[in-house]
Structures are given as C-alpha cells and as structure tokens.
LOZA-986167 format. One line per 3 residues: number of its first residue (from 1); for each residue x, y, z of N, C-alpha, C, O. Coordinates in nm, 4 decimals, padded with zeros to 6 digits, always signed. Layout:
// residues N
NUM	X,Y,Z,X,Y,Z,X,Y,Z,X,Y,Z ~ ...
// end
This chain:
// residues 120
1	+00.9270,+01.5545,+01.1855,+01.0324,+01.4862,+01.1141,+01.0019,+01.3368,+01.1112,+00.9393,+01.2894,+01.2060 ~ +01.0517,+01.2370,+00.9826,+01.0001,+01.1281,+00.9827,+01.1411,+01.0706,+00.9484,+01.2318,+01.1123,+00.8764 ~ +01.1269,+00.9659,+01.0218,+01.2535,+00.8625,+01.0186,+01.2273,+00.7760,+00.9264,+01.1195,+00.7199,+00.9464
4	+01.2963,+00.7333,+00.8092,+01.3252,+00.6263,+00.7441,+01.4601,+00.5331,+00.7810,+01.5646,+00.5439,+00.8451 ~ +01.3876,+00.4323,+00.6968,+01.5054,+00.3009,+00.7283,+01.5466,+00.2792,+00.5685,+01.5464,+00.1650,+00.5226 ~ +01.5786,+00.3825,+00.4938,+01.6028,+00.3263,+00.3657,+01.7094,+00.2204,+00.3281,+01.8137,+00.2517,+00.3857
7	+01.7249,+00.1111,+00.2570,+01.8379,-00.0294,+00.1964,+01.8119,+00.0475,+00.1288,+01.7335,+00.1416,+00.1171 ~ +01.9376,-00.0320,+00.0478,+01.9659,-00.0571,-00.0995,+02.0245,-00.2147,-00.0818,+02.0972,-00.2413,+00.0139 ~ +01.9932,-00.3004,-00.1653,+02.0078,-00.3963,-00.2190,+02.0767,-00.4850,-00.3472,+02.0180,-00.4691,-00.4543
10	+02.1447,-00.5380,-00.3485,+02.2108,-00.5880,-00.5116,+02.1903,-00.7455,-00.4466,+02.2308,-00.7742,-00.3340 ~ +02.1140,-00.8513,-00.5452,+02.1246,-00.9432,-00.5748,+02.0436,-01.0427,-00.6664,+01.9884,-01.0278,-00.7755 ~ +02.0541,-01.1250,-00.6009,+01.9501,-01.2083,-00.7459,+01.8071,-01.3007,-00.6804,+01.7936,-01.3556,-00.5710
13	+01.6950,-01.2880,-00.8197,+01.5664,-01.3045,-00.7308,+01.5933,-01.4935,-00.7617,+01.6494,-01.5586,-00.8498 ~ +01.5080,-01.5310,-00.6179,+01.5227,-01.6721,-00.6344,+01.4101,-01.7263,-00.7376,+01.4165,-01.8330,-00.7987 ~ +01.3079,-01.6327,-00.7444,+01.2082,-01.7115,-00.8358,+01.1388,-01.6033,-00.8715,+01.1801,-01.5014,-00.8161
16	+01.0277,-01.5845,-00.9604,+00.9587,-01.5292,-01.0593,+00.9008,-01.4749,-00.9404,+00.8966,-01.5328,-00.8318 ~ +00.8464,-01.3354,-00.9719,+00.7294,-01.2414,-00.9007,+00.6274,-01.3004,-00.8977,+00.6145,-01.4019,-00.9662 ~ +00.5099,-01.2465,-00.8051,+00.4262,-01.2866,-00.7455,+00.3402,-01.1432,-00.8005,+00.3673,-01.0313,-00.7568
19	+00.2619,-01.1624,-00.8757,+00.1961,-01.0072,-00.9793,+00.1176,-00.9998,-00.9431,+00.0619,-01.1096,-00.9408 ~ +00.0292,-00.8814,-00.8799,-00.1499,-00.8616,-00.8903,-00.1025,-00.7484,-00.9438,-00.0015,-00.6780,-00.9458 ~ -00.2749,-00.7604,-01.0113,-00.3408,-00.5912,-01.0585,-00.2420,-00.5289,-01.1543,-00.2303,-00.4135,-01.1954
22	-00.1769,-00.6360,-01.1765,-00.0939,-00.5398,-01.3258,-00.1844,-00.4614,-01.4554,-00.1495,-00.3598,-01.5156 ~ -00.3147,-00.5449,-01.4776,-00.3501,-00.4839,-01.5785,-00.4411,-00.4138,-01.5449,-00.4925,-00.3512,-01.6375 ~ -00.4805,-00.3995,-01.4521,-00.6228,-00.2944,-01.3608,-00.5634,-00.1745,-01.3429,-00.4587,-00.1599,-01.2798
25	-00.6478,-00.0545,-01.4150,-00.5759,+00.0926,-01.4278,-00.6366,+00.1118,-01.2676,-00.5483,+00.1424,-01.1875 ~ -00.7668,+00.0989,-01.2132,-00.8042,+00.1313,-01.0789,-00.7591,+00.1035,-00.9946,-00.7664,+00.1794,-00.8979 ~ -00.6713,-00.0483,-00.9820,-00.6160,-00.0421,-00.8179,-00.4572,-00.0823,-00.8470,-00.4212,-00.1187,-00.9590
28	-00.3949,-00.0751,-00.7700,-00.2432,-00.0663,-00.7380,-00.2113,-00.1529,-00.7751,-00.2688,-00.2584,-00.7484 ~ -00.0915,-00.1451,-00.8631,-00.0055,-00.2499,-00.9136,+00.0648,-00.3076,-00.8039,+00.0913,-00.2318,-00.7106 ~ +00.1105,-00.4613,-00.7947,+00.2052,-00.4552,-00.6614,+00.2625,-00.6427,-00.7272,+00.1922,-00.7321,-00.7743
31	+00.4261,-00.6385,-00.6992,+00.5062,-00.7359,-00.7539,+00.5598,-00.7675,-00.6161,+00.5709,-00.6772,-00.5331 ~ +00.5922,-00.8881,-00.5895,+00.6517,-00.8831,-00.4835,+00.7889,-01.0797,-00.5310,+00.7774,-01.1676,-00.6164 ~ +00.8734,-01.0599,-00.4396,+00.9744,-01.1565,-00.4889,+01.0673,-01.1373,-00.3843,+01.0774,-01.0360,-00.3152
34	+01.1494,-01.2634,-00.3752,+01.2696,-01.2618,-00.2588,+01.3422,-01.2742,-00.3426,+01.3399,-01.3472,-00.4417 ~ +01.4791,-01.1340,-00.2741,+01.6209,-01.1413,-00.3018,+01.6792,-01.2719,-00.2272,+01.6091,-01.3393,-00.1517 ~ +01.8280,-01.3042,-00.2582,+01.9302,-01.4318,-00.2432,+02.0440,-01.2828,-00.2618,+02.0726,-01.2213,-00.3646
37	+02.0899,-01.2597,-00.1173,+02.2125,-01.1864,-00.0928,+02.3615,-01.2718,-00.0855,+02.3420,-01.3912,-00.0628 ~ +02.4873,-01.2398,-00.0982,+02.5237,-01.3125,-00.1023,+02.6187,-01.2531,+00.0387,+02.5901,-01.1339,+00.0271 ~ +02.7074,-01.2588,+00.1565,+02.7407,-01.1739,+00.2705,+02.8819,-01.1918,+00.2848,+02.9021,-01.3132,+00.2843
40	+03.0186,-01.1114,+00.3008,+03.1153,-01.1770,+00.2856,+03.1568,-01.1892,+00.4415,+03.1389,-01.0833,+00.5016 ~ +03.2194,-01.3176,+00.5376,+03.2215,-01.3029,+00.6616,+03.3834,-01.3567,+00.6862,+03.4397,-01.4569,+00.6421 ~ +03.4202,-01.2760,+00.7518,+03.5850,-01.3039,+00.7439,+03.5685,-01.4003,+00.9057,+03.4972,-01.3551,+00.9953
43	+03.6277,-01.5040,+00.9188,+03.6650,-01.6020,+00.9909,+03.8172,-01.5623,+00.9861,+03.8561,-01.5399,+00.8715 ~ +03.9296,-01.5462,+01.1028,+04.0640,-01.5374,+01.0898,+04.0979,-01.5126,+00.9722,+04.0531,-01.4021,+00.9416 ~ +04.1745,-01.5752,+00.8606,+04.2249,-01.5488,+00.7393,+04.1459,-01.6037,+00.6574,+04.1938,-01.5773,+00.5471
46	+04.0426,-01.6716,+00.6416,+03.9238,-01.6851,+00.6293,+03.7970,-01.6347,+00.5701,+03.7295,-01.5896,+00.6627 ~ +03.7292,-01.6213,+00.4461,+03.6595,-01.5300,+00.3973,+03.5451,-01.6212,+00.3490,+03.5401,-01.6552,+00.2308 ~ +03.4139,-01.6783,+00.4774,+03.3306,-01.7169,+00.4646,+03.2079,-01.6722,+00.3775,+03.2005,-01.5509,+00.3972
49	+03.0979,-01.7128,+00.2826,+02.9780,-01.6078,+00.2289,+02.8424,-01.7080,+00.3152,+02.8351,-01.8303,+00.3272 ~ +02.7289,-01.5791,+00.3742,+02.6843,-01.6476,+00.4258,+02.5783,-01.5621,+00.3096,+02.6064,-01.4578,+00.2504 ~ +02.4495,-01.6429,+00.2994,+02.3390,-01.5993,+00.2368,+02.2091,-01.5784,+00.3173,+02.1545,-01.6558,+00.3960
52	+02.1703,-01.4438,+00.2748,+02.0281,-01.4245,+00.3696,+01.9282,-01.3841,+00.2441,+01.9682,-01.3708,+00.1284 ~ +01.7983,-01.3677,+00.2848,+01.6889,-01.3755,+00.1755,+01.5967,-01.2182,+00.2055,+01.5685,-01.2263,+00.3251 ~ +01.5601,-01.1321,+00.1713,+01.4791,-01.0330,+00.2100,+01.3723,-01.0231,+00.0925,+01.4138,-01.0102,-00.0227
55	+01.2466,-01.0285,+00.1166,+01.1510,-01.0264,+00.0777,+01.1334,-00.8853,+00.0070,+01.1421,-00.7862,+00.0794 ~ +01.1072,-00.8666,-00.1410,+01.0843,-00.6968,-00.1386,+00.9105,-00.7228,-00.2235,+00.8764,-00.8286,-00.2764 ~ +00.8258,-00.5979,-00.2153,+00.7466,-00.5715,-00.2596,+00.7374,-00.4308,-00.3250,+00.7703,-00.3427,-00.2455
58	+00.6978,-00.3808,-00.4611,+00.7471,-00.2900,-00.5374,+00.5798,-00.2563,-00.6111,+00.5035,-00.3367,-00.6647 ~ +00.5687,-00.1595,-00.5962,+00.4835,-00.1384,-00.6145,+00.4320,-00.0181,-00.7480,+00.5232,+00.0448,-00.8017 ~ +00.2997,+00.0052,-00.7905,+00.3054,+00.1541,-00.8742,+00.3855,+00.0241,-01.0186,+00.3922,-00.0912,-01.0613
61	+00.4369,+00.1990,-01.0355,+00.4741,+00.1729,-01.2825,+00.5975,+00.0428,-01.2398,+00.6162,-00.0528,-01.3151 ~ +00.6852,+00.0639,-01.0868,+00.7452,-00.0068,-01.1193,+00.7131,-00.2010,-01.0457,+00.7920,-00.2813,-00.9958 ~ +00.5907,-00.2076,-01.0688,+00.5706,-00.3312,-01.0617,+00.5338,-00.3761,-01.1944,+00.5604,-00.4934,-01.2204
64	+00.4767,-00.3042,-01.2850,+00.5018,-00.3120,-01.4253,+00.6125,-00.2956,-01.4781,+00.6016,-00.3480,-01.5890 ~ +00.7162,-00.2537,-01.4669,+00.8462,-00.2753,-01.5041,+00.9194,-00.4339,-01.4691,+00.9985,-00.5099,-01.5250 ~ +00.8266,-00.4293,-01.3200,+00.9145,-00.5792,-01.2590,+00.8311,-00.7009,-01.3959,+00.8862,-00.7977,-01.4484
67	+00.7046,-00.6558,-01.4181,+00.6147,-00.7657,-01.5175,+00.6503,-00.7469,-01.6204,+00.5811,-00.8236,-01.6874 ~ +00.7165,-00.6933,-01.6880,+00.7480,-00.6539,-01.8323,+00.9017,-00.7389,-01.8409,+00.9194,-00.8155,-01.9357 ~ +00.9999,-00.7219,-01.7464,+01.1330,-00.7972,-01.7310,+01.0882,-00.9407,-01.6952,+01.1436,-01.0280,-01.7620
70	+00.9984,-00.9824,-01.6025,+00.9527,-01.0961,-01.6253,+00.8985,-01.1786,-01.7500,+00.9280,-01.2981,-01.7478 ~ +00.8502,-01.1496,-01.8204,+00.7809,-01.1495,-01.9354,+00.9100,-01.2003,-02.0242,+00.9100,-01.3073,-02.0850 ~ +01.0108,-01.1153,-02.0226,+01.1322,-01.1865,-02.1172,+01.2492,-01.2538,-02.0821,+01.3640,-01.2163,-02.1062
73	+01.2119,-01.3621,-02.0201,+01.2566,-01.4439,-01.9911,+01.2624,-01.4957,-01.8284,+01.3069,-01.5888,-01.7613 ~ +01.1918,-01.3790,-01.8144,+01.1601,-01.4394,-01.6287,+01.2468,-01.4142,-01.5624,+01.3602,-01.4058,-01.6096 ~ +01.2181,-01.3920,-01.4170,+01.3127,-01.2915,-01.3115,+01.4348,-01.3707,-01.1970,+01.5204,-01.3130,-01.1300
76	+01.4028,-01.5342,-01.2054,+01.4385,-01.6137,-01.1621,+01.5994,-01.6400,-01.1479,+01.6123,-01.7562,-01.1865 ~ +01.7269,-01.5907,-01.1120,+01.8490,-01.5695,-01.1159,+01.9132,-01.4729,-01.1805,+02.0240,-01.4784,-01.2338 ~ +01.7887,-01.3244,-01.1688,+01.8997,-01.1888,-01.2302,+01.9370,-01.1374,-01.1216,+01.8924,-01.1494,-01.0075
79	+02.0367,-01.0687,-01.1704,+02.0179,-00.9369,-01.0646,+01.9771,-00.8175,-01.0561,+01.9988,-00.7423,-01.1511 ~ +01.9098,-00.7714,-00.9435,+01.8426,-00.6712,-00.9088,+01.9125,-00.5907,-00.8302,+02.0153,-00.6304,-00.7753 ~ +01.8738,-00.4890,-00.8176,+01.9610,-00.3501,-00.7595,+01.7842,-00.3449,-00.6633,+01.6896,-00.4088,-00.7093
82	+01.7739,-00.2866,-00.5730,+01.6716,-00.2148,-00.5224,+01.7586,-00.0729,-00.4363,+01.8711,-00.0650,-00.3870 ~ +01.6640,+00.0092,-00.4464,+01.6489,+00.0739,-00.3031,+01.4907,+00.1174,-00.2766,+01.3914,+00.1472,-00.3429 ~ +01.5276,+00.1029,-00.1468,+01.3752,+00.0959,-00.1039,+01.3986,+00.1700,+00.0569,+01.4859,+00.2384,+00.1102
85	+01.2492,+00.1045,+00.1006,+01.2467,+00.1281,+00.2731,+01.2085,-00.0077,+00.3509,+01.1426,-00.1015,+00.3062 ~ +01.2521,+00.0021,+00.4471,+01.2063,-00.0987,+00.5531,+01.0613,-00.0805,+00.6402,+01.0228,+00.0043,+00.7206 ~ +00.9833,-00.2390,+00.5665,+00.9061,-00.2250,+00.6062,+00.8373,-00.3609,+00.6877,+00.9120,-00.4565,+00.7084
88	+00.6912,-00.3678,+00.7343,+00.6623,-00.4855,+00.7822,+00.5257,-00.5051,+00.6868,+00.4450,-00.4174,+00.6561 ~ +00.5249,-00.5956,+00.6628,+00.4065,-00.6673,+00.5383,+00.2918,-00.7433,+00.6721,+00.3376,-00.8259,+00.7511 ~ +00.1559,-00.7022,+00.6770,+00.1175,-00.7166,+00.8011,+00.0295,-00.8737,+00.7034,-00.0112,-00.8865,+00.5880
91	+00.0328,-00.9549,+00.8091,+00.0334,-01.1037,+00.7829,-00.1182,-01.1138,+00.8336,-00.1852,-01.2026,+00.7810 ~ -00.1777,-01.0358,+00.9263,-00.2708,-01.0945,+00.9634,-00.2953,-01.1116,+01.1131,-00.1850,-01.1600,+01.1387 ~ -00.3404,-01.1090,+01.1984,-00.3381,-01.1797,+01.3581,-00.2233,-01.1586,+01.4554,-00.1725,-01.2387,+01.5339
94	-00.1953,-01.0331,+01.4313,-00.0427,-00.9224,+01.4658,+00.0378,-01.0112,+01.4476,+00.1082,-01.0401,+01.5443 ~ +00.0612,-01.0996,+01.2974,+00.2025,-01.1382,+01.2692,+00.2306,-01.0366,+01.1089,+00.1656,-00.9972,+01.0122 ~ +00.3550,-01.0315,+01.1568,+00.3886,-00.9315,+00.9970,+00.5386,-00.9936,+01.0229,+00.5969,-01.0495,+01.1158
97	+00.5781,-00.9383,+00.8436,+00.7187,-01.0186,+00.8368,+00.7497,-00.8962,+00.7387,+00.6768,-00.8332,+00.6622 ~ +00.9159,-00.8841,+00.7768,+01.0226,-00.7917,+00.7398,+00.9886,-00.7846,+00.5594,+00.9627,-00.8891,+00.4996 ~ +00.9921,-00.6709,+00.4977,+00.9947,-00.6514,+00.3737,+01.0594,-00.5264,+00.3204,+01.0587,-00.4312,+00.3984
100	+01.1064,-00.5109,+00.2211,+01.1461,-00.4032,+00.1404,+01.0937,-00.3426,+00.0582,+01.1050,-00.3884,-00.0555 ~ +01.0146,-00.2160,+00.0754,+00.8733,-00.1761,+00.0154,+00.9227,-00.0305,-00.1131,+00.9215,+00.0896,-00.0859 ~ +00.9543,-00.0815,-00.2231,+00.9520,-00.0308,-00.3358,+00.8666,+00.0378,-00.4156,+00.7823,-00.0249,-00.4798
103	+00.8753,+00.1782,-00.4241,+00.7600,+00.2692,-00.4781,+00.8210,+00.4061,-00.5534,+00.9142,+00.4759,-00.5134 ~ +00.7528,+00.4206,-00.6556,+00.7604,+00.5427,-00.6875,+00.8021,+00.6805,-00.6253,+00.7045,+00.7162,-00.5593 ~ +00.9102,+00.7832,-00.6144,+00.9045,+00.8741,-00.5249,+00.9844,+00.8482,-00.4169,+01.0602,+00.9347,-00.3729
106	+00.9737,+00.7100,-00.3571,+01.0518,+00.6335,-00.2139,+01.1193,+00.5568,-00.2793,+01.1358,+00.4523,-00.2163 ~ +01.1861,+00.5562,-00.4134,+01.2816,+00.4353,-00.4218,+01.3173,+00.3768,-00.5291,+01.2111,+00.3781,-00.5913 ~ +01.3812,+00.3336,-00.5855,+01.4512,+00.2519,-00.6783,+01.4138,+00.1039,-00.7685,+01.3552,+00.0387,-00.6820
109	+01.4159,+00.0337,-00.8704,+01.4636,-00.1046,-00.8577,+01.5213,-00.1152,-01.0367,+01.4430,-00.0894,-01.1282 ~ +01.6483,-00.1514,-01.0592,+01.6716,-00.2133,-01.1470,+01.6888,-00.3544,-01.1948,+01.7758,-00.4209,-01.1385 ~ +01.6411,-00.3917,-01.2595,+01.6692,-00.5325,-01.3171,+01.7554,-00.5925,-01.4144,+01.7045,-00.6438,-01.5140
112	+01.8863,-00.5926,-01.3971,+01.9818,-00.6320,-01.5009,+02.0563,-00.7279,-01.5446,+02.1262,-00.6941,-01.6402 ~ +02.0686,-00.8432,-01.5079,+02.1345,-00.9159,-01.6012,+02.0573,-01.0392,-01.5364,+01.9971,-01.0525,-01.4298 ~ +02.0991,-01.1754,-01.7083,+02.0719,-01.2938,-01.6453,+02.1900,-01.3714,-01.6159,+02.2809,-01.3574,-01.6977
115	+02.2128,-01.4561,-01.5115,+02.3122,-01.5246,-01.5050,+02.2935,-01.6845,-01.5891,+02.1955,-01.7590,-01.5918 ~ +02.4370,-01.7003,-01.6567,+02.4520,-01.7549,-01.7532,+02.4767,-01.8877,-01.6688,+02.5142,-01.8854,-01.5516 ~ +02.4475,-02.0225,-01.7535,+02.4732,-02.1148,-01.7154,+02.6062,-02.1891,-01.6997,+02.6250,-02.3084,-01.6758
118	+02.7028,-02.0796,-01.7208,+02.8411,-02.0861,-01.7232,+02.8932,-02.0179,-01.5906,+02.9925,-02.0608,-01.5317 ~ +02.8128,-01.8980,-01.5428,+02.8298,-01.8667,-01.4110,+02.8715,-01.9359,-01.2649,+02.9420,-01.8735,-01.1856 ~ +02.8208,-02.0733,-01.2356,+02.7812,-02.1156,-01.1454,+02.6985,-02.1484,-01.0741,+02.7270,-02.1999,-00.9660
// end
C-alpha cells in the first residue's frame, strides 16, 4: 500500500512559468510556478488573511496546457485550481524544498481567470 499526500489548491500564480522541453517530443515536458494562497485566520472577532506561497511543478500534456495559457496573456495573477501530490524537488547537496508535483493520472490543474485591474 502507498501513502499519498494529495492538496488541492485554488489561487493565483505570482509570476509566469518557468518552461523546459515544451517543444521536445523526447523528453518531459515540465512547468513549474508559485501559487500566492490567500488563509483566513480568526483572531477573537477578528478575521485576519495570512498569505503563504507553495511552489507547484506540473508536468506531461499538462505543462503544455500551463504554456499554451501562458502564451495568452501570461499566467501572472490568474487563478489556478491544482490538485496534485506532495512532494520534495531535490535541490542538490541533500537540500530539497517542498513542492506540488502535477501529472497526468496523479492530478489536476486548471487555469481560469485573469484578475482585472479593478479587482484589487
């Protein structure tokens, strides 16, 4: 039996993807971009938002999906839906850092709206 840590996610990317190998049929597509969550934290009567950032990487047709929504108009304050799994993105020199690893089969990601400059 195998344990997953599956999220799901809703928020908006702070800046444009980070693309390899989109157009290479031989090796793996892979997009990667940080969510901007927004958290609601009740203080007494009080309803503080605190913001945290999670890194996701998405990989396969749908990192071409993430490059194709980029492409029209860029990914930079939509929102995104993910679901994914929890993972660690290995850095190198046993440092790795927390990520949300998006794939075909394991997971989800939609990309839907832009926020308007009337938003906030």
């Amino acid at each position: 039996m195998y344990d997953y840590a599956q999220v799901q996610l809703l928020g908006r990317a702070t800046a444009d993807a980070s693309l390899s190998n989109i157009d290479d049929d031989t090796r793996s597509s892979k997009a990667t971009f940080t969510l901007a969550l927004n958290i609601p934290i009740r203080r007494g009567q009080k309803i503080d938002t605190k913001t945290i950032y999670r890194r996701v990487m998405v990989l396969g047709s749908f990192a071409t999906y993430v490059a194709s929504c980029q492409e029209s108009g860029g990914l930079k304050g939509r929102l995104i839906n993910v679901v994914g799994i929890m993972d660690d993105e290995n850095l190198g020199d046993q440092n790795y850092r927390e990520m949300i690893r998006v794939a075909p089969g394991a997971g989800f990601i939609k990309v839907m709206d832009r926020r308007n400059s009337n938003d906030g």
